[in-house]
ROPA-245431 format. One line per 4 residues: number of its first residue (from 0); their letters; for each residue x, y, z of C-alpha. Coordinates in nm, 2 decimals. Example, Ala and Ser with C-alpha at 12.3 -4.5 7.8 and 13.67 -1.06 7.14 Angstrom:
<rs>
0> AS> 1.23/-0.45/0.78  1.37/-0.11/0.71 $
</rs>
This chain:
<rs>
0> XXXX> 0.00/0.00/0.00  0.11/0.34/-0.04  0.18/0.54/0.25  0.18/0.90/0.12 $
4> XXXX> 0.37/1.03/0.49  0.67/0.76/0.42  0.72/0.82/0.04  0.58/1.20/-0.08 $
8> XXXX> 0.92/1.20/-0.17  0.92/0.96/-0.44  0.57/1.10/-0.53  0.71/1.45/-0.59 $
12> XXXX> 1.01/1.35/-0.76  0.79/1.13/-1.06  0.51/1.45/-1.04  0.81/1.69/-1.13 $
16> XXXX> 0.99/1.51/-1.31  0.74/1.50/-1.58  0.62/1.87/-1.52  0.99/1.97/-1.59 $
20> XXXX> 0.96/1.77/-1.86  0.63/1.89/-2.00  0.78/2.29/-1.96  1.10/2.18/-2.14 $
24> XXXX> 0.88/2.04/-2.44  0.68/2.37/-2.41  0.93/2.62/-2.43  1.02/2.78/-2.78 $
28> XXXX> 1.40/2.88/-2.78  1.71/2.83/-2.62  1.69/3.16/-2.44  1.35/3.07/-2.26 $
32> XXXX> 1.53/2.73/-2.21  1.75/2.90/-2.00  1.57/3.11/-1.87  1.36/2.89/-1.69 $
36> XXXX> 1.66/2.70/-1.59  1.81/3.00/-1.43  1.47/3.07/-1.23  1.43/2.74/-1.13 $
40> XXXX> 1.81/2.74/-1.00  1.70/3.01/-0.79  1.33/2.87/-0.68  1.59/2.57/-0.55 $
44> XXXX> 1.82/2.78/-0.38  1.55/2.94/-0.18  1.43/2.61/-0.09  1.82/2.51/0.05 $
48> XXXX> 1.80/2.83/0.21  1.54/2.80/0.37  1.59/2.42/0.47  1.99/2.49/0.54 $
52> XXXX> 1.93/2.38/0.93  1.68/2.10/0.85  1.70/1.79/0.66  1.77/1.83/0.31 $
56> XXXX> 1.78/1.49/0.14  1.43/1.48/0.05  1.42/1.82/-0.10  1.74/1.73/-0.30 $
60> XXXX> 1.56/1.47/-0.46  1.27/1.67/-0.54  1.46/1.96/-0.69  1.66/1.65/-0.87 $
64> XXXX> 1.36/1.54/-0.96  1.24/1.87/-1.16  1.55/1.92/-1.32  1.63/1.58/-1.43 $
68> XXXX> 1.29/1.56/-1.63  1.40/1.94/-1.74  1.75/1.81/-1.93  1.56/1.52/-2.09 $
72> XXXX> 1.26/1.76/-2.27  1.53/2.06/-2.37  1.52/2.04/-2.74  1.65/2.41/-2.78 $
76> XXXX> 2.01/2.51/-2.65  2.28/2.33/-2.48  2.22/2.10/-2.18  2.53/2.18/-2.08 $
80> XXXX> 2.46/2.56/-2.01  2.16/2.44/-1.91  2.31/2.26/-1.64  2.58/2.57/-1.56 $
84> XXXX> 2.28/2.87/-1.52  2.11/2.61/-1.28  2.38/2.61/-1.11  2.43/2.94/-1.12 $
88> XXXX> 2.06/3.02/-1.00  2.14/2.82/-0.74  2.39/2.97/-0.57  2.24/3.35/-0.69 $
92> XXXX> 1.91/3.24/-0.48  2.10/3.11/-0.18  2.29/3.41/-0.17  2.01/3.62/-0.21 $
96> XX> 1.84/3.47/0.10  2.11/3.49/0.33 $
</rs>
């Protein structure tokens, strides 16, 4: 049976998974690509900042989750600079929050 309390994290991870997936595929160009890639690094970064004295493996996953069903639907633009502005959005949001 599923318990929703043990495993929302597997739950979330498969729901935005395909949702990243599903905006990748939607988006028209390689600049909106990235865009959203860069605003989603910083939506995660909030969510680390905001967890940094909590667990964190679970929201890992979920933000791992979005981003890995992101890469798979980018048909515009690298998914290496892809990968880099995430990164950067990351570290941009954390800083932002701190």
């Amino acid at each position: 049976m599923f318990d929703l309390n043990k495993n929302y994290m597997e739950l979330f991870f498969a729901v935005l998974m395909i949702i990243g997936l599903i905006i990748a595929l939607i988006s028209p160009s390689a600049a909106i690509s990235y865009l959203i890639a860069f605003l989603a690094g910083i939506f995660a970064g909030r969510l680390m900042f905001d967890r940094k004295n909590k667990i964190h493996l679970p929201y890992i996953m979920i933000i791992a989750g979005f981003f890995i069903g992101y890469l798979i639907g980018v048909y515009y633009g690298n998914r290496r600079v892809v990968i880099v502005l995430f990164a950067i959005g990351a570290v941009v949001g954390y800083k932002l929050y701190e």
